[in-house]
C-alpha positions in Angstrom: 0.0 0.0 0.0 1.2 3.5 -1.0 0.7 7.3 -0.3 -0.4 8.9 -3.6 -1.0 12.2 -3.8 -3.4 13.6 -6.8 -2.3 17.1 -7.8 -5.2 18.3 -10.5 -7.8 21.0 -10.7 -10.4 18.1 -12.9 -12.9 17.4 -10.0 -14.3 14.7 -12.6 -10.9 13.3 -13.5 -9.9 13.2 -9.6 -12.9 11.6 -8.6 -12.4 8.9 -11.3 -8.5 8.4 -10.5 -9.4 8.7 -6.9 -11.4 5.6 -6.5 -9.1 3.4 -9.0 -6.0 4.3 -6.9 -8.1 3.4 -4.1 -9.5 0.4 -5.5 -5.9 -0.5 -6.4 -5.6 -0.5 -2.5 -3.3 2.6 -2.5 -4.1 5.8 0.3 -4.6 8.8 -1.7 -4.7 12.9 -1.0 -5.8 15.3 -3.5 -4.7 18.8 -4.2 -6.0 21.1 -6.7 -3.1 24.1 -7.1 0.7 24.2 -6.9 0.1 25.9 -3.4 -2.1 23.4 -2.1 0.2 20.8 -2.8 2.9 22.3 -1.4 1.2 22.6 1.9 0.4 18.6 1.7 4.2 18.2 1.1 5.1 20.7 3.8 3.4 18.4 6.3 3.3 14.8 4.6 5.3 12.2 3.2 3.9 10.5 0.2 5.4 7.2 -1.7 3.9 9.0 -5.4 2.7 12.2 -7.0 0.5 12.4 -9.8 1.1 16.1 -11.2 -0.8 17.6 -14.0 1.3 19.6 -16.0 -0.6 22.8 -16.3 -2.5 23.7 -13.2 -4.6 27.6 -11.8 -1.5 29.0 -10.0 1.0 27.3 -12.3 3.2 24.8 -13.8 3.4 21.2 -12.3 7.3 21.9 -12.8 6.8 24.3 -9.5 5.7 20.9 -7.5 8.7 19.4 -8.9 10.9 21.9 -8.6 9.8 22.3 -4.4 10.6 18.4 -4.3 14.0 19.0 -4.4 14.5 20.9 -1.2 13.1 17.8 0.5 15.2 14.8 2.0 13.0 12.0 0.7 12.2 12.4 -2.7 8.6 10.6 -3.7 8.3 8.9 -7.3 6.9 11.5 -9.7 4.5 10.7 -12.7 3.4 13.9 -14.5 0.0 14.0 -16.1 0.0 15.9 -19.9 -2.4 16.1 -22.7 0.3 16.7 -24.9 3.4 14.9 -26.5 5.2 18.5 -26.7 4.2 18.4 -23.0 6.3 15.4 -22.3 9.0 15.8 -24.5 9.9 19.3 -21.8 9.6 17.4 -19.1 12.1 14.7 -20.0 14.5 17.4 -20.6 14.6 19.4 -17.6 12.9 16.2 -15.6 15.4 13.7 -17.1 14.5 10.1 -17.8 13.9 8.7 -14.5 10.6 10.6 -14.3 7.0 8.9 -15.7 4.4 10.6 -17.8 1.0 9.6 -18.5 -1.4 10.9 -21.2 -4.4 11.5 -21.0 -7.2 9.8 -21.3 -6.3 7.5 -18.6 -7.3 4.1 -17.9 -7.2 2.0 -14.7 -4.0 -0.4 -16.0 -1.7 3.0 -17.0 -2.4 3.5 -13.3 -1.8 0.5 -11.9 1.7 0.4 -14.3 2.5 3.8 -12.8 1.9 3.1 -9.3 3.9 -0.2 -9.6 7.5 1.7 -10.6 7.0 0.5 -13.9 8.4 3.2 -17.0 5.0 4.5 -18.5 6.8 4.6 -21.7 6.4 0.9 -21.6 2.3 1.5 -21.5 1.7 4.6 -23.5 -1.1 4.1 -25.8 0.7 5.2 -29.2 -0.4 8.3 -31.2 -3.0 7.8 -33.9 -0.7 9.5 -36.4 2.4 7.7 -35.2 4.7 6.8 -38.3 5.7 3.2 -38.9 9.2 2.6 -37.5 12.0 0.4 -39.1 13.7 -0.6 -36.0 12.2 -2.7 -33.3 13.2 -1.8 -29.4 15.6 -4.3 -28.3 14.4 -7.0 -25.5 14.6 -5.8 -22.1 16.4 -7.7 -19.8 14.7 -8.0 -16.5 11.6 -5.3 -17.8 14.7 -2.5 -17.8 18.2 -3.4 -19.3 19.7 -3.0 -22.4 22.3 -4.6 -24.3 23.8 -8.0 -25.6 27.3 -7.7 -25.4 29.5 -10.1 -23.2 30.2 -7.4 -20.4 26.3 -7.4 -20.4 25.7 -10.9 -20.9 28.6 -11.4 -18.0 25.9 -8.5 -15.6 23.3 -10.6 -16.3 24.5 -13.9 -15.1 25.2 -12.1 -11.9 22.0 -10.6 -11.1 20.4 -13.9 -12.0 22.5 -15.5 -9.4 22.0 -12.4 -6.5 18.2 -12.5 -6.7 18.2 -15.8 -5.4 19.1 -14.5 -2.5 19.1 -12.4 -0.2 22.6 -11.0 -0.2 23.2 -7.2 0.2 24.7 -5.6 -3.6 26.5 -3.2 -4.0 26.7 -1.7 -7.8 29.9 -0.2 -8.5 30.8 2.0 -12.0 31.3 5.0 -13.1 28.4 8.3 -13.7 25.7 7.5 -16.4 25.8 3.9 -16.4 22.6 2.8 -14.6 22.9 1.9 -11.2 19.4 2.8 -10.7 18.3 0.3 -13.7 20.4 -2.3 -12.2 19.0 -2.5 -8.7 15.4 -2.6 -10.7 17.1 -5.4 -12.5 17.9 -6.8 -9.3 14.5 -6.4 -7.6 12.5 -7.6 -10.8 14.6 -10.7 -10.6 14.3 -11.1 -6.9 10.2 -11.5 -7.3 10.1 -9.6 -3.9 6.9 -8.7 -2.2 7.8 -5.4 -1.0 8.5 -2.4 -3.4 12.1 -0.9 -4.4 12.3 2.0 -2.1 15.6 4.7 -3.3 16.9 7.4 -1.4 19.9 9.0 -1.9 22.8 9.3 0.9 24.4 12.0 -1.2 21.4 14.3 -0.9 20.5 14.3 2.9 21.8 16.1 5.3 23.3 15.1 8.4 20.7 16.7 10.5 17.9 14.7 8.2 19.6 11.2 6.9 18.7 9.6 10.3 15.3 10.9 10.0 15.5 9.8 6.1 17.0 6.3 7.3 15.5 5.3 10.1 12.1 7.4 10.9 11.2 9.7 13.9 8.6 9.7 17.0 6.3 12.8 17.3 8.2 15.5 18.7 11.8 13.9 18.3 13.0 16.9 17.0 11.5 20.7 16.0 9.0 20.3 13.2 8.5 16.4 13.7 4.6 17.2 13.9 4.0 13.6 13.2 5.5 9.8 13.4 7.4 8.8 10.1 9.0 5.7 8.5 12.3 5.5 7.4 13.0 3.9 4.0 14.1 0.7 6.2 10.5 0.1 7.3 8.8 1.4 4.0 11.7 -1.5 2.0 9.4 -4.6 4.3 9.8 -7.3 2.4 11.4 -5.6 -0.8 14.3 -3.9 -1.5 16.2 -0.6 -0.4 18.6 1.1 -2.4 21.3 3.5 -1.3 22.2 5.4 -3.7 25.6 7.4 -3.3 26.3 5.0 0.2 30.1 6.8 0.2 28.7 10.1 0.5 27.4 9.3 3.8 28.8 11.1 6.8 31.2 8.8 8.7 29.3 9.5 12.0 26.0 8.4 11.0 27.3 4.8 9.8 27.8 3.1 12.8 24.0 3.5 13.1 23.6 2.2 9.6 26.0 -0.9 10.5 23.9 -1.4 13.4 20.4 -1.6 11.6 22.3 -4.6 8.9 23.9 -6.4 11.8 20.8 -6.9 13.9 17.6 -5.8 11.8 16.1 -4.1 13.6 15.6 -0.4 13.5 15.0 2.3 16.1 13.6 5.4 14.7 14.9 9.3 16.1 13.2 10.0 19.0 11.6 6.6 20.2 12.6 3.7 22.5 11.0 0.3 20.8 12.9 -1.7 18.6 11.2 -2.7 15.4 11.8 -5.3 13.3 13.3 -5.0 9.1 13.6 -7.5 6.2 14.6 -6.1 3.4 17.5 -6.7 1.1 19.6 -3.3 0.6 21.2 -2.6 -2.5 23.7 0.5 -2.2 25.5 2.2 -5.5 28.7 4.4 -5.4 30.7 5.8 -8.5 34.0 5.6 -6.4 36.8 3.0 -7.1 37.7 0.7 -4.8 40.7 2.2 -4.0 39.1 5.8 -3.3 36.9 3.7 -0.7 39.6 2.1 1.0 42.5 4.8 0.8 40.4 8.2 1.5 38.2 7.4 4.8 34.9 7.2 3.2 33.2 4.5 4.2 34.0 2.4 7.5 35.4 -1.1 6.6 32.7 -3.3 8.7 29.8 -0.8 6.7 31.6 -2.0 3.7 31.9 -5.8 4.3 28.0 -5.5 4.9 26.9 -3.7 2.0 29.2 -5.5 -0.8 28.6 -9.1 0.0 27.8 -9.3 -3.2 29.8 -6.9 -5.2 29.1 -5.9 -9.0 31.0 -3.7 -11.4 28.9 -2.3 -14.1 30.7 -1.7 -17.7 31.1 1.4 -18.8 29.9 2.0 -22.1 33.1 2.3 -24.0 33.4 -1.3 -22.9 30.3 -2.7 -24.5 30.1 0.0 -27.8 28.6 -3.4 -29.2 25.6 -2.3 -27.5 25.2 1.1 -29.1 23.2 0.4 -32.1 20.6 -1.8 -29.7 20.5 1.8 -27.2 20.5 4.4 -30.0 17.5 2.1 -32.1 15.7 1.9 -28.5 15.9 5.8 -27.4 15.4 6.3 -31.3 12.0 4.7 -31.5 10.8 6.0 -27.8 11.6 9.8 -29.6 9.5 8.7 -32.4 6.8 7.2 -31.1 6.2 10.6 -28.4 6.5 12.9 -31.7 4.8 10.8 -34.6 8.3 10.7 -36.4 9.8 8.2 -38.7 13.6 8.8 -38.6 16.3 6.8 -39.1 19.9 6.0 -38.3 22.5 4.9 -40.8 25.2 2.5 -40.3 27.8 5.5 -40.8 26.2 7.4 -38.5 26.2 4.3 -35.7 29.6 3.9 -36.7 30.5 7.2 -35.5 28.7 7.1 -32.5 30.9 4.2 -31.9 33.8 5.6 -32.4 33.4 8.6 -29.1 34.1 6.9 -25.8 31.0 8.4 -24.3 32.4 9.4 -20.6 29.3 10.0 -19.6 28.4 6.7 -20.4 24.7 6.0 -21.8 23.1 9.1 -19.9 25.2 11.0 -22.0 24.3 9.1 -25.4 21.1 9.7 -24.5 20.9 13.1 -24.2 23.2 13.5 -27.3 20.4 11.6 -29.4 17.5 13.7 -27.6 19.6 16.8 -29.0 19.9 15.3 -32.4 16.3 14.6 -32.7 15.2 18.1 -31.6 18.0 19.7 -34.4 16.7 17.4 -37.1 14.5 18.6 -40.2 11.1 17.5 -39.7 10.1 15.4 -42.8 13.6 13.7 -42.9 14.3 10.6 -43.1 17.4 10.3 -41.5 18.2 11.9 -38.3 20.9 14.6 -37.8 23.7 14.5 -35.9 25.9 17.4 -34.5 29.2 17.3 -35.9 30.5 16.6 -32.3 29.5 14.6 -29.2 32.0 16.7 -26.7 29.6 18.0 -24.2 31.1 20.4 -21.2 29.3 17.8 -18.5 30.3 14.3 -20.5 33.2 14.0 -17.6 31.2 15.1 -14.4 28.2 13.5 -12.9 24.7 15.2 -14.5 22.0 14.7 -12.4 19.1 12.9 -14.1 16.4 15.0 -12.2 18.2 18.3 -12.3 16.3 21.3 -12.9 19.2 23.7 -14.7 17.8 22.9 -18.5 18.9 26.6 -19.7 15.1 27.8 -19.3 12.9 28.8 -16.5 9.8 27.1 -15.7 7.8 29.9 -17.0 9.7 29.8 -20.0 9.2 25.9 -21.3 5.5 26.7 -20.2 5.2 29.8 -22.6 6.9 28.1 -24.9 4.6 24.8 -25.0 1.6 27.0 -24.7 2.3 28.4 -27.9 3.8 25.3 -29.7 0.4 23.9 -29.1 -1.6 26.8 -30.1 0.7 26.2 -33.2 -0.6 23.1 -33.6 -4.1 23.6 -33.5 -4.4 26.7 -35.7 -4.9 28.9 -32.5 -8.0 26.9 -31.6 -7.7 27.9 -27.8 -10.6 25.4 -26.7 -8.6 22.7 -28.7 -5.4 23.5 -27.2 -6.5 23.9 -23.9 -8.1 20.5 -23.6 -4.4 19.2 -25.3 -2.8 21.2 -22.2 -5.1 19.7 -20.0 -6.4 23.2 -18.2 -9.6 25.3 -18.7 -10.1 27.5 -20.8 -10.1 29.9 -18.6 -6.7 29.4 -17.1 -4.9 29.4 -20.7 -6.8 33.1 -21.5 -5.1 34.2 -17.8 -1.8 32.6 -19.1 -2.0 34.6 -22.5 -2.9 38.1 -20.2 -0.1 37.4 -18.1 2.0 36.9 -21.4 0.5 40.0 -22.9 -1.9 39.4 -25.5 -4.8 41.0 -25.8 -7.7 38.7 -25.8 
């Protein structure tokens, strides 16, 4: 059972997602305006938010944008009426994020909800063009790839989700850690969910709070009891993400929880039981770990009982054409576009080292896509892949995409009213707002209505 909350100003779509989250034996809040739900997130945890893109006091991206001043970061699915919709949300969002179009039936829900990629469930656009290339089979519902580094991965998970061994994931920035530990937890057939948090992001005031939960009153501003991701993981699985940036203090209580599991929240005096396997991800070498005091040697010998390497890319570039036709087809299929790739163009992307591993190809074919000719066949690439991130970590859900909010939400407003001949009823139903709310959006941007 989860914690949804509903942010949407539909009373008639909110009462009909209400009762099928609820029937899908999920708790559910709604909010109707950015500052409503910010007041339910001032107060609340929740496990998922379900954010419409375009709401009264303005842009879903404000919700998202508030999340990341929190410790405990929720699961996000945003709610659009339109492709262009989605498209800006995956770049300033980044991959890891769902979308769901609307109209929405009771199984995209149910896909959402269980940490499946909606991609995966989109219905496909009427006017969607026929594509040449097929996606590639995913391994375990998420991964990639056929080459032997791959094929060598995959043997390994099979033979960790047997058990019940603590991972740890070990590789560079970009490579999919996160995808891995799905892989992991898919494999596993665990009854619990895959709970993520990331050490990296907490601070030390909050990360025992994050951790381990807190008792009413254990500290200023614990209004109310909370889990920790420990308790939340019963049963499934919890990943650390960034274990090494974990402040040396605060690990002895972490080695204590994996030795004895059992868990005493901030603030309280009953020990409470855990089962959950924990799978913890860190882009340092082995070396840093041991020679630079990062993590405590007993923490490590708990976390990497089982521990994996994961390639880099320049050490499966056999796997490039299968990632490049996959992204390729997921671009298409959002836009109702046909193009291509040619063998010389695959070629050269296999000829750049890609340091920022597949997040980087990915975001180097997004850019592509955008600069190609609409009506092409093939699609464009730049005449270089150096990017000025490619050799530091990029943050999948950062929110520095070169624009403001207001900005991508201008912008889509009038790339849809584009689209529809300037039909603002039309567009407005594609936006998923009232008329009303996109005539206040066009006064605030100065037209004269």
């Amino acid at each position: 059972m989860k914690s949804v909350l509903l942010i949407d100003d539909d009373p008639e779509f909110t009462e009909v997602a209400t009762h099928i989250i609820e029937h899908l034996g999920h708790i559910v809040s709604v909010a109707d305006s950015v500052s409503e739900a910010k007041q339910w997130l001032q107060n609340n945890e929740f496990d998922h938010l379900l954010i419409d893109f375009m709401l009264p006091d303005g842009s879903g991206l404000h919700v998202y944008e508030f999340l990341q001043s929190k410790s405990r970061k929720p699961r996000v699915t945003f709610i659009t009426g339109n492709p262009k919709i989605k498209s800006a949300i995956n770049h300033i969002a980044g991959p890891s994020v769902n979308y769901l179009m609307k109209p929405i039936e009771r199984e995209d829900l149910e896909s959402v909800l269980n940490n499946k990629k909606a991609i995966a469930s989109a219905k496909p656009s009427s006017n969607t063009k026929k594509q040449k290339h097929a996606l590639a089979d995913a391994h375990f519902s998420c991964l990639i790839g056929e080459s032997a580094p791959m094929q060598k991965l995959y043997k390994m998970i099979e033979r960790v989700a047997s058990s019940s061994a603590n991972v740890m994931l070990m590789g560079e920035s970009g490579v999919g850690k996160e995808l891995v530990a799905q892989a992991i937890h898919n494999a596993s057939n665990a009854e619990g969910d895959l709970i993520a948090t990331n050490c990296g992001g907490l601070s030390k005031e909050l990360i025992g709070s994050e951790l381990f939960g807190h008792e009413k009153g254990a500290f200023t501003g614990a209004v109310g009891q909370k889990k920790g991701v420990f308790e939340r993981a019963l049963n499934g699985t919890l990943f650390l993400d960034e274990v090494t940036e974990m402040p040396l203090d605060m690990q002895p209580n972490l080695l204590r929880v994996l030795e004895t599991k059992q868990v005493n929240r901030v603030g309280g005096t009953q020990e409470l039981p855990v089962n959950c396997r924990v799978i913890s991800a860190t882009n340092r070498t082995l070396e840093q770990i041991a020679g630079e005091n990062i993590l405590r040697e007993d923490i490590y010998f708990r976390l990497a009982v089982f521990p994996i390497q994961i390639p880099p890319l320049r050490d499966r570039k056999d796997d490039i054409p299968l990632l490049v036709n996959t992204f390729l087809n997921q671009l298409n299929s959002e836009h109702g576009e046909s193009y291509e790739i040619s063998d010389a163009q695959l070629e050269k992307l296999k000829q750049h080292d890609w340091p920022g591993n597949v997040r980087e190809l990915r975001h180097t074919l997004h850019r592509a896509f955008i600069m190609s000719e609409p009506g092409e066949s093939n699609i464009e690439l730049p005449h270089s892949f150096e990017s000025p991130f490619s050799k530091k970590e990029q943050g999948a859900s950062s929110m520095t995409a070169g624009k403001t909010i207001e900005e991508v939400e201008k912008a889509l407003i009038y790339a849809t009213l584009d689209e529809v001949d300037g039909n603002k009823t039309t567009a407005a139903d594609m936006l998923g707002i009232s008329t009303k709310t996109l005539y206040n959006r066009l006064h605030a941007y100065g037209e004269k209505i």
